[in-house]
C-alpha positions in Angstrom: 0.0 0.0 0.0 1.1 3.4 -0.7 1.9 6.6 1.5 -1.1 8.2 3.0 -1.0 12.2 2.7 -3.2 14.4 5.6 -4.3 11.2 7.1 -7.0 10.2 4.1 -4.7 10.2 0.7 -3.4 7.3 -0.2 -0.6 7.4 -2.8 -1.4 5.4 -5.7 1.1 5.8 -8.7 3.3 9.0 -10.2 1.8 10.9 -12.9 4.1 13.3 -13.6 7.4 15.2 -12.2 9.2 18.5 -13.1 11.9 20.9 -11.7 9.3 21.6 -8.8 6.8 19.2 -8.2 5.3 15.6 -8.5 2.0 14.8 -9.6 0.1 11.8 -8.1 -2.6 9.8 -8.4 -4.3 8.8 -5.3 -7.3 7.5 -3.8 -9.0 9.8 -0.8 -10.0 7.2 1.7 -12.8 9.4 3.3 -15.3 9.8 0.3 -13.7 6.8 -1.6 -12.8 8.9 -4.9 -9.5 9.1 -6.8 -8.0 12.6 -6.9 -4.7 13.9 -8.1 -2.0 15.2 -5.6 1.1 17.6 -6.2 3.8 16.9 -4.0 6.2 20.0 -3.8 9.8 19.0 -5.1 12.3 21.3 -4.0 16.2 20.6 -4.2 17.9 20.5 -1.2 20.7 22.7 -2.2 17.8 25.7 -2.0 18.5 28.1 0.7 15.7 27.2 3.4 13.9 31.2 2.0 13.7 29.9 -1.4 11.9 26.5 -0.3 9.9 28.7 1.6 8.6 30.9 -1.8 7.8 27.5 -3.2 5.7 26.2 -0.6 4.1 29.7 -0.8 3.8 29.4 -4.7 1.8 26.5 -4.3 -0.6 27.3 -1.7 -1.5 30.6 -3.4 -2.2 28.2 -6.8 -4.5 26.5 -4.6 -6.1 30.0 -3.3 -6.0 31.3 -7.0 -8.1 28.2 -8.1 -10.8 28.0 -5.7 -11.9 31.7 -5.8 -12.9 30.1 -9.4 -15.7 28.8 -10.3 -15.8 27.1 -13.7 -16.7 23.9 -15.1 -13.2 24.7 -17.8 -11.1 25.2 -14.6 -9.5 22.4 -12.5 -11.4 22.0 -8.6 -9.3 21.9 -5.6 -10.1 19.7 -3.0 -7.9 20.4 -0.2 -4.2 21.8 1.0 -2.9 18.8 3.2 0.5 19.5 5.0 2.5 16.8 5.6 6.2 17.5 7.2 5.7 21.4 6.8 5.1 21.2 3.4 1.8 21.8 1.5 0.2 18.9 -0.5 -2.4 20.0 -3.5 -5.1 17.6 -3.5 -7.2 18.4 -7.0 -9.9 16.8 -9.1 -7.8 14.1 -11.5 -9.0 14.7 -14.9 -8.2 11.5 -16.8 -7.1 12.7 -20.7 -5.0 14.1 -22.6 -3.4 17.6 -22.7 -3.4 19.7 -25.5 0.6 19.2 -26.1 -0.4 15.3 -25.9 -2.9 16.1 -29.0 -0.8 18.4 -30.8 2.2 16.0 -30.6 -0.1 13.9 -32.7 -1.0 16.4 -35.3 -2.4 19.5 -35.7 -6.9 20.1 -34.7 -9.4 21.1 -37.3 -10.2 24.9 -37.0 -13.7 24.0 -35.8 -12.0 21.7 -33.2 -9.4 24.2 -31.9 -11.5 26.6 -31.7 -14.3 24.8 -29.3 -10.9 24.3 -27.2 -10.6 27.7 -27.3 -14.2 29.0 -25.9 -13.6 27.0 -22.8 -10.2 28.2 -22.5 -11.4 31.8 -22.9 -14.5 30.6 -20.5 -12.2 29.9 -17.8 -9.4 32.9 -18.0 -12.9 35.1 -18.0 -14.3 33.4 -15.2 -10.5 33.8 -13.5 -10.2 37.5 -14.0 -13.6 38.1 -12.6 -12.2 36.8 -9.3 -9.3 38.6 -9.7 -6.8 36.5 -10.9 -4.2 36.7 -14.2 -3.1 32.9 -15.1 0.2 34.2 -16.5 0.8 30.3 -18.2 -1.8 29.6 -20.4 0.1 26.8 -22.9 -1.0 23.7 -24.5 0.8 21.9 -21.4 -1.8 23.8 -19.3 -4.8 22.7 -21.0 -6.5 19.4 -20.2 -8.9 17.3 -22.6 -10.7 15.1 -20.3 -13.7 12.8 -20.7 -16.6 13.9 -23.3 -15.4 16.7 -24.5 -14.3 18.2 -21.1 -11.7 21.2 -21.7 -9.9 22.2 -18.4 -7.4 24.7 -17.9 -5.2 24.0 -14.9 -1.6 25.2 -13.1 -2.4 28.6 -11.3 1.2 28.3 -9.6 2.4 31.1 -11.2 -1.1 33.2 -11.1 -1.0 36.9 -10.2 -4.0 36.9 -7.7 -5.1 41.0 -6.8 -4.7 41.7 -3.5 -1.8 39.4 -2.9 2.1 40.5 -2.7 4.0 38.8 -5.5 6.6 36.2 -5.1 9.6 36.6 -6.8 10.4 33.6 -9.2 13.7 31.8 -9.0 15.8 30.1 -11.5 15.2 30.8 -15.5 12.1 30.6 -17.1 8.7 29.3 -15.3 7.1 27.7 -18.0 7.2 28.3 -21.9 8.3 31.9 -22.9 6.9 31.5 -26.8 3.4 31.9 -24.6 4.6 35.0 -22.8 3.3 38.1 -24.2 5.2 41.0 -25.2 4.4 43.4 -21.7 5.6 40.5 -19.8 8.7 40.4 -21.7 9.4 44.0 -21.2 8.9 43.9 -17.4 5.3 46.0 -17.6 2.2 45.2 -15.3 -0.3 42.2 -17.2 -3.5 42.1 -17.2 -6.2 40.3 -18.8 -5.0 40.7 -22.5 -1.8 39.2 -21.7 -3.7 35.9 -21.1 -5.4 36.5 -24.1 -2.5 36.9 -25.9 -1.0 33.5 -24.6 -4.6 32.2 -25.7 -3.7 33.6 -29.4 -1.0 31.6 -29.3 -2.1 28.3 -28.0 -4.9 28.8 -31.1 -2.2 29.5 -33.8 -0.2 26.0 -32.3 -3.3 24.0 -32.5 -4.1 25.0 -36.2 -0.4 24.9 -37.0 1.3 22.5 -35.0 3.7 25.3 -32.7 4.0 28.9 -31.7 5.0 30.9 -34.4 7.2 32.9 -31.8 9.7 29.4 -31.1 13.0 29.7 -31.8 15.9 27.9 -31.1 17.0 29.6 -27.5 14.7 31.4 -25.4 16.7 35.0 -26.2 15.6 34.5 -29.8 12.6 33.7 -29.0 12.1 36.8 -26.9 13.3 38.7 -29.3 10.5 37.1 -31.8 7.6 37.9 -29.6 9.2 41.4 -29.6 9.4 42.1 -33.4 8.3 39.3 -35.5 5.3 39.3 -37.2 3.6 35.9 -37.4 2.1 35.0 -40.7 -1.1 34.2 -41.2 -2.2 30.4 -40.1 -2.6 28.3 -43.5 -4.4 25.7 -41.6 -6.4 28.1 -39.5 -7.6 30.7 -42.2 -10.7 32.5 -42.1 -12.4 33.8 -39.4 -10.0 32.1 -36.9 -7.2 33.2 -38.8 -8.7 36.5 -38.3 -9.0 36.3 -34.8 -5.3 34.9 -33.4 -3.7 37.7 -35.5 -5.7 40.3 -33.9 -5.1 38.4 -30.4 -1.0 38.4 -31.3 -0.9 42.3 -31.7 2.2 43.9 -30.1 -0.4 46.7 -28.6 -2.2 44.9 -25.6 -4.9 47.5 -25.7 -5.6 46.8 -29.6 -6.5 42.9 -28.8 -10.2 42.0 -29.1 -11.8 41.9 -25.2 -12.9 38.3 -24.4 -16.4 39.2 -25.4 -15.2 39.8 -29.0 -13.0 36.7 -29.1 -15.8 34.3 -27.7 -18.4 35.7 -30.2 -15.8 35.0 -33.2 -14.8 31.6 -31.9 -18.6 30.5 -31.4 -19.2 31.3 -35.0 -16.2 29.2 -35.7 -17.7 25.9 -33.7 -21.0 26.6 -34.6 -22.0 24.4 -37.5 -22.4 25.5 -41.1 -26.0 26.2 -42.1 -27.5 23.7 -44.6 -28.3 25.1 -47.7 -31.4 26.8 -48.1 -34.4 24.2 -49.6 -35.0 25.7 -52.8 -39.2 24.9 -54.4 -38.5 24.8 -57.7 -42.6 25.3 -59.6 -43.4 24.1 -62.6 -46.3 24.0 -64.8 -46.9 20.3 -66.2 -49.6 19.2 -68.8 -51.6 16.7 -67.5 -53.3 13.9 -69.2 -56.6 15.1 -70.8 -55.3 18.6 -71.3 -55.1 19.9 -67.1 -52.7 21.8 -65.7 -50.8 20.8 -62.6 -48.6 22.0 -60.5 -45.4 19.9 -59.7 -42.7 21.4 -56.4 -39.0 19.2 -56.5 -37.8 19.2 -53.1 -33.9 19.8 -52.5 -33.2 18.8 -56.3 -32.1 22.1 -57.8 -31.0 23.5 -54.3 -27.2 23.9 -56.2 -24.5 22.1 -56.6 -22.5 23.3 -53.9 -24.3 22.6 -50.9 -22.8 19.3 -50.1 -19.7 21.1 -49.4 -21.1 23.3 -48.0 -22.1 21.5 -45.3 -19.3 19.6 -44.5 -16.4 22.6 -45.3 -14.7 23.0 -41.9 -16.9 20.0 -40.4 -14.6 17.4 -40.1 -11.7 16.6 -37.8 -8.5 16.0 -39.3 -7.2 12.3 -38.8 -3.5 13.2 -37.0 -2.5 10.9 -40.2 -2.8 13.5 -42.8 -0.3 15.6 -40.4 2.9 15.6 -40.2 3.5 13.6 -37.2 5.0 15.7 -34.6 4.9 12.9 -32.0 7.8 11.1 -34.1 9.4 14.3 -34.9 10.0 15.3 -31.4 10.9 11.4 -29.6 8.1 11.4 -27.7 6.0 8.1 -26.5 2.9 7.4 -27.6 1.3 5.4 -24.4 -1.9 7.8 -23.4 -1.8 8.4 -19.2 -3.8 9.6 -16.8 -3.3 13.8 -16.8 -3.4 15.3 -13.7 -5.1 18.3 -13.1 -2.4 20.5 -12.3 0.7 19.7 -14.3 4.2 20.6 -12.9 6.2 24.0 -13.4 9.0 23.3 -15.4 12.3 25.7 -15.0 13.5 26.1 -18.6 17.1 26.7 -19.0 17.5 29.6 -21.6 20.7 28.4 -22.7 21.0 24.6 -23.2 24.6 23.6 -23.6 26.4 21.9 -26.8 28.6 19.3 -26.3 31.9 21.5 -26.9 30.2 23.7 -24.0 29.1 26.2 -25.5 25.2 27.3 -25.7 23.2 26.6 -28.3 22.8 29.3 -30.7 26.2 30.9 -29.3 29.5 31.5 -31.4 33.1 32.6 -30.1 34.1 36.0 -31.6 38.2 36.4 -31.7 38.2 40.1 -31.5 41.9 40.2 -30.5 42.7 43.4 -32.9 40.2 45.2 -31.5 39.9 44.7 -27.7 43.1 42.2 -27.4 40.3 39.2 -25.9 37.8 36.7 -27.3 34.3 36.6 -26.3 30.9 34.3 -27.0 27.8 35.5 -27.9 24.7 34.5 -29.6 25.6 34.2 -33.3 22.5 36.4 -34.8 23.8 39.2 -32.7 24.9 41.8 -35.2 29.0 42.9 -34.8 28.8 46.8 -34.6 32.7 48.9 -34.8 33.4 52.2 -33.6 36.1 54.1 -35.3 35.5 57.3 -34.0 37.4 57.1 -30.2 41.0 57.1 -31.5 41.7 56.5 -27.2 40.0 53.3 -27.1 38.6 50.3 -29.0 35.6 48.8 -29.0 32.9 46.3 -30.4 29.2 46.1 -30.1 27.2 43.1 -30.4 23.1 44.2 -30.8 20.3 41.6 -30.9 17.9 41.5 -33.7 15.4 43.2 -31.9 17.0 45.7 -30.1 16.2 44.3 -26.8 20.0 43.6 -25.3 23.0 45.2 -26.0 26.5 43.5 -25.6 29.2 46.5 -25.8 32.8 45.7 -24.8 35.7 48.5 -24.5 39.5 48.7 -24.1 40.2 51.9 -22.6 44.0 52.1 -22.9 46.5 54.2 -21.0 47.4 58.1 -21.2 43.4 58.0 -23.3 40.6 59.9 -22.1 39.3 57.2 -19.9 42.9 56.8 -18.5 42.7 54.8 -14.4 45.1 54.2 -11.9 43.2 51.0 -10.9 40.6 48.8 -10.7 39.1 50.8 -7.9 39.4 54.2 -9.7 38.1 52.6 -13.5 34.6 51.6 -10.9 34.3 55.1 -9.7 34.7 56.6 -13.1 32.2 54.0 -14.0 29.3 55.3 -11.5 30.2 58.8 -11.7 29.4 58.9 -15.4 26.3 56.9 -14.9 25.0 58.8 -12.3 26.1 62.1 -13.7 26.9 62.4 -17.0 23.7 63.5 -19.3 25.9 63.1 -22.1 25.5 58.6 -21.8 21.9 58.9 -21.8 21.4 57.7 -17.9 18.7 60.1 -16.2 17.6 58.4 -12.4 20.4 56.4 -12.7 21.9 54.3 -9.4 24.6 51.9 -9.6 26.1 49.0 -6.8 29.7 47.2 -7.5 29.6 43.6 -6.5 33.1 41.9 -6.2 34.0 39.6 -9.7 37.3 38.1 -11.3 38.8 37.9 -14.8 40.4 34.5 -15.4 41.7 34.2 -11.5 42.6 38.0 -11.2 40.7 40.4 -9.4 38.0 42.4 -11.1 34.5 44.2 -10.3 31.0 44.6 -10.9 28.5 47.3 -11.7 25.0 46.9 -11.7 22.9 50.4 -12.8 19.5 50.5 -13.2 18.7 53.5 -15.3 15.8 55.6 -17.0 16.7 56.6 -20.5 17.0 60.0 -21.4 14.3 60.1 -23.9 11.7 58.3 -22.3 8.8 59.3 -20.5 9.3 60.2 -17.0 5.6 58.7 -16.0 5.6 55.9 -18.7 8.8 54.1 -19.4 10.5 50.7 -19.2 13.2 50.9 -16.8 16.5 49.6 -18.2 19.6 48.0 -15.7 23.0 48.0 -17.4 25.7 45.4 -16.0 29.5 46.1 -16.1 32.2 44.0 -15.8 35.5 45.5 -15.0 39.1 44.8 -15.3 42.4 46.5 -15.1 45.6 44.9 -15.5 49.5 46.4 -14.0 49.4 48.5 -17.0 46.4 50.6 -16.3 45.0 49.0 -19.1 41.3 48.6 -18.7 38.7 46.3 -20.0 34.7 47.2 -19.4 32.3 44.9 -20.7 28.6 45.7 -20.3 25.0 44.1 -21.2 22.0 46.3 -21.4 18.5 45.1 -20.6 14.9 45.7 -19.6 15.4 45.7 -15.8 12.0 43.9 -15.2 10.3 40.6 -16.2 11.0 38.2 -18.1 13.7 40.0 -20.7 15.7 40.5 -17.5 16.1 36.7 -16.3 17.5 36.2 -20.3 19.6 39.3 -19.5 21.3 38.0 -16.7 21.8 34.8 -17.8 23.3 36.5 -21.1 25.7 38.8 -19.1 26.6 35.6 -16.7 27.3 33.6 -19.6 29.4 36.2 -21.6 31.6 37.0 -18.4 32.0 33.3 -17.9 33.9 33.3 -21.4 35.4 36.2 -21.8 39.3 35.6 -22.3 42.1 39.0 -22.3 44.6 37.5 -24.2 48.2 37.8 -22.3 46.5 38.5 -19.4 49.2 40.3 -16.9 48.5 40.8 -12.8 45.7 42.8 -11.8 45.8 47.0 -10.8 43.8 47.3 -7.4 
């Protein structure tokens, strides 16, 4: 027999398990029902204030759930703590989730789009009561028994009135779902979720986000600037509807009102064709007249099709099999109504050790070092500072900025040190108009260059020409080094100092730091 949970769950068999959670089935001994259970799962290297924002996360996913009420959104039973830490215990919806299907092959418009009323049914009911899902992805959406749609995992939910928790690690679930304000570190609200619903429509019609990429920068960077096509597969008036829910603008998105009233005329089924009496006059034996009606006969040639235009499902067969394409199994399981978070890591390493996506750069004539970075970053020179030398890497969109500078000695930026080059470094951020820092405030954090001593800067800055009401804060990071020679290297990453964008920057600046070589590196200036 297995573990009993709170006295009355007994453990029955794993569903599920990801970076922060397991999900179980189990059998509640009290009403004599299965239900599903999500054990938190939280490694024990976590400083005992992290497991603490965990255990948190989860009970407010629980909160953020019940304050629901929804037949499309996933019932919560009971908290149960066992050894301080808090045990969901949910409704088990036995299915399918939408990846599950999609991995299959992609849904008939009509079908993806009766997903997408319950879907939309349940965000609305959700904020009603206050609460922004901030994780609406195919992983997130359950197909249970006859026809059953439920949308589950509020562990990441904004609920109003509640203080926030701040998210460790990388990403908390899929950022190709994330919508643009999130990436940019503004406040979400209800069109955010409808944006991730946009998205979940386009994969269902088209088999994946048009916004994935191979790393999670680039993909950021798409959901930033790229401009989805059309869906082939999902033309029409769904078509219609997931470009209008994908626009960069959250306040030019349909409301949910609009986007339920187009996706009803979607599922609802295609009028027959219109009987058509045909009259005619016929002579009649002896010289009558009569009158003869055809039923349906000359009603046109097209109304067959259209009838069953858009009607049918589309057997996975006729897809390209994404199952096969992406190694997964094809046993169905039991689904449990509130699948695990997952911690994506934006940069997934290559066998040489380098990221995915990344490329090293020898930039030894121009800076005297060798740096990686993501190889769609465009290579900028400057020519003009005759003093110094420098290269800038940009990202497609515009979103981070990679700029690295050898300031040499007896040049304008001439130091006597390490600690004087990270003086000069906050005194021109927090004073001098002329960089394009206004608000600006700056903290040094203690670093090394390849076993030599070296600093960090961290400023968080308003630009210049930005609102002073309405703008998107941005944080710089600097990392400094000055060798015996006064010779001094600054490498900085610019990025949004909020949301999502800034996890990818940080990880972007810790990776760059990590590799950064100064070739004939000589003993450190203090």
């Amino acid at each position: 027999m297995g573990r009993v949970i709170g006295g009355r769950y007994r453990l029955v068999s794993r569903l599920g398990h990801g970076g922060m959670g397991t999900v179980w089935k189990a059998h509640d001994q009290v009403v004599d029902r299965d239900v599903a259970v999500k054990e938190p799962r939280v490694p024990e290297t976590l400083p005992e204030a992290e497991r603490q924002k965990v255990y948190q996360r989860m009970q407010r996913e629980a909160r953020a759930a019940a304050r629901i009420d929804h037949p499309s959104v996933v019932s919560v039973y009971d908290v149960a703590v066992e050894d301080g830490r808090p045990w969901l215990v949910m409704e088990l919806v036995r299915g399918d989730s939408l990846a599950d299907r999609l991995a299959e092959g992609t849904l008939d418009p009509r079908e993806a789009a009766r997903i997408g009323v319950a879907v939309l049914g349940a965000l609305t009911a959700a904020h009603e009561a206050g609460v922004l899902h901030r994780d609406v992805k195919p992983d997130n959406v359950l197909l249970g028994r006859n026809d059953r749609v439920v949308l589950t995992d509020f562990g990441i939910a904004q609920v109003e009135g509640e203080q926030g928790l701040t998210e460790t690690g990388a990403f908390v679930g899929s950022p190709e779902f994330i919508a643009p304000e999130r990436v940019l570190g503004q406040r979400p609200g209800p069109e955010s979720d409808l944006w991730s619903l946009g998205v979940v429509l386009y994969a269902a019609v088209e088999g994946m986000s048009p916004f994935r990429r191979s790393h999670a920068p680039a993909t950021l960077q798409a959901i930033l600037s790229a401009e989805p096509q059309t869906p082939a597969r999902g033309s029409g008036a769904l078509g219609t509807l997931i470009m209008q829910l994908l626009r960069k603008d959250a306040a030019a998105r349909p409301s949910a009102a609009e986007a339920r009233q187009a996706l009803e005329e979607v599922v609802r089924p295609p009028q027959p064709a219109p009987t058509v009496l045909a009259t005619r006059l016929y002579g009649q034996v002896g010289g009558g007249a009569g009158i003869g009606v055809g039923v349906g006969a000359d009603a046109g040639e097209g109304a067959g099709e259209a009838q069953s235009a858009g009607s049918r499902f589309v057997p996975p067969i006729l897809h390209k099999n994404r199952k096969a394409q992406l190694g997964l199994g094809g046993v169905v399981v039991l689904v449990a109504a509130a699948l695990v978070l997952v911690l994506m890591k934006p940069f997934a390493s290559e066998g040489s050790g380098l990221p995915s996506g990344w490329t090293v750069r020898d930039e030894r004539e121009v800076v005297d070092a060798s740096l990686a970075v993501p190889e769609d970053y465009k290579r900028v020179l400057d020519d003009s500072d005759e003093d110094n030398q420098s290269v800038t890497f940009k990202d497609p969109s515009g979103v981070f900025t990679i700029y690295f500078l050898r300031a040499v000695k007896d040049g304008e930026e001439d130091v006597t040190g390490l600690k004087d080059a990270v003086e000069k470094t906050i005194a021109k951020r927090e004073s001098d108009t002329q960089y394009d820092y206004a608000d600006a405030h700056s903290k040094r954090v203690k670093s090394s260059q390849q076993g030599q001593p070296a600093e960090d800067v961290n400023t968080t800055y308003r630009p210049y020409s930005s609102n002073r009401d309405d703008y998107i804060p941005y944080l710089e990071r600097t990392h400094i080094y000055v060798n015996s020679d006064k010779t001094a290297w600054r490498l900085s990453v610019t990025m949004p100092a909020k949301g999502e964008a800034r996890k990818t920057g940080d990880k972007l600046y810790e990776e760059v730091v990590k590799r950064l070589e100064i070739q004939d590196l000589k003993t450190a200036a203090k």
